[in-house]
C-alpha distance (Angstrom), angle and dihedral (degrees) to the residues before:
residue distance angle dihedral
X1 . . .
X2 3.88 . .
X3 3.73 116.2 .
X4 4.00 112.0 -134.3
X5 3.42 118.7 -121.7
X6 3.91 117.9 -100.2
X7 4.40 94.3 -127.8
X8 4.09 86.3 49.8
X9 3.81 84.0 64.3
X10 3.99 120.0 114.0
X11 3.85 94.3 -121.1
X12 3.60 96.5 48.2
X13 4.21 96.6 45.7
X14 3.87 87.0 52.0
X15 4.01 89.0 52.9
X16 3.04 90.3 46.4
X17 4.03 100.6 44.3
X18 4.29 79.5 53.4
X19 3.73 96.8 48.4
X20 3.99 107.0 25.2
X21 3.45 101.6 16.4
X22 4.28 92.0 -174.3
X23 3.20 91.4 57.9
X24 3.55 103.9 36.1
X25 4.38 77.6 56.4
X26 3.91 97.4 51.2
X27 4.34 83.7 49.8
X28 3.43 91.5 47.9
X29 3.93 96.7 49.9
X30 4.13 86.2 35.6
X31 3.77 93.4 54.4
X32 3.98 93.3 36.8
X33 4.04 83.0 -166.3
X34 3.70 84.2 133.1
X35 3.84 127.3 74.5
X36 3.90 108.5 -98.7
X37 3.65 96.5 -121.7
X38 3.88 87.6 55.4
X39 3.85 82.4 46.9
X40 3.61 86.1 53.5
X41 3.59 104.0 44.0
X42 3.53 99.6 51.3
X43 4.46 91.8 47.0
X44 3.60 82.6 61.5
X45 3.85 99.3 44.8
X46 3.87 82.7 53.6
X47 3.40 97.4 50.2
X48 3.92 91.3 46.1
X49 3.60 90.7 47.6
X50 3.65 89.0 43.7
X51 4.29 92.2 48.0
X52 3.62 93.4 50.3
X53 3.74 99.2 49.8
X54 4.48 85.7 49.8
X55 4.21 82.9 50.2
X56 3.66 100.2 43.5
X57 3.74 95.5 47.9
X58 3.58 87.6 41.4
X59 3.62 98.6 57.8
X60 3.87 89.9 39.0
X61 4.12 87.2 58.2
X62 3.76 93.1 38.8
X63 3.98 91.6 56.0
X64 3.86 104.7 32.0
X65 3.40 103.3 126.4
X66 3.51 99.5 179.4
X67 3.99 95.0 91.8
C-alpha cells in the first residue's frame, strides 16, 4: 500500500489555496481528492480574484494624478 504524501493532504491544500493560492491550485488538480467541479469553481474564483486585483491597480496607476 502506497503512503500519500503529507502536502496532498486536505488541511494543507486549503492553507495553501489561502496563502499561495497557485500552488494551493496545481495541489488541488495534482491530488484530484476534490470533486472536479469544486476543482473548477475555485480555479476560476482565483483567477477572478486574481483579474480584478491586475484591473484595480491598473486603473489606480493609470489615473493617479498626483505625479
Amino acid at each position: 500500500m502506497e503512503k500519500k504524501k503529507w502536502y496532498y493532504s486536505t488541511w494543507f491544500i486549503l492553507l495553501m489555496l489561502i496563502m499561495i493560492p497557485p500552488v494551493g491550485i496545481i495541489l488541488m488538480w495534482a491530488g484530484a481528492k476534490f470533486p472536479k467541479p469544486v476543482r473548477i469553481g475555485v480555479t476560476l474564483i482565483c483567477l477572478w480574484m486574481v483579474a480584478s486585483h491586475w484591473d484595480s491597480a491598473w486603473f489606480a496607476n493609470y489615473f493617479n494624478t498626483s505625479k
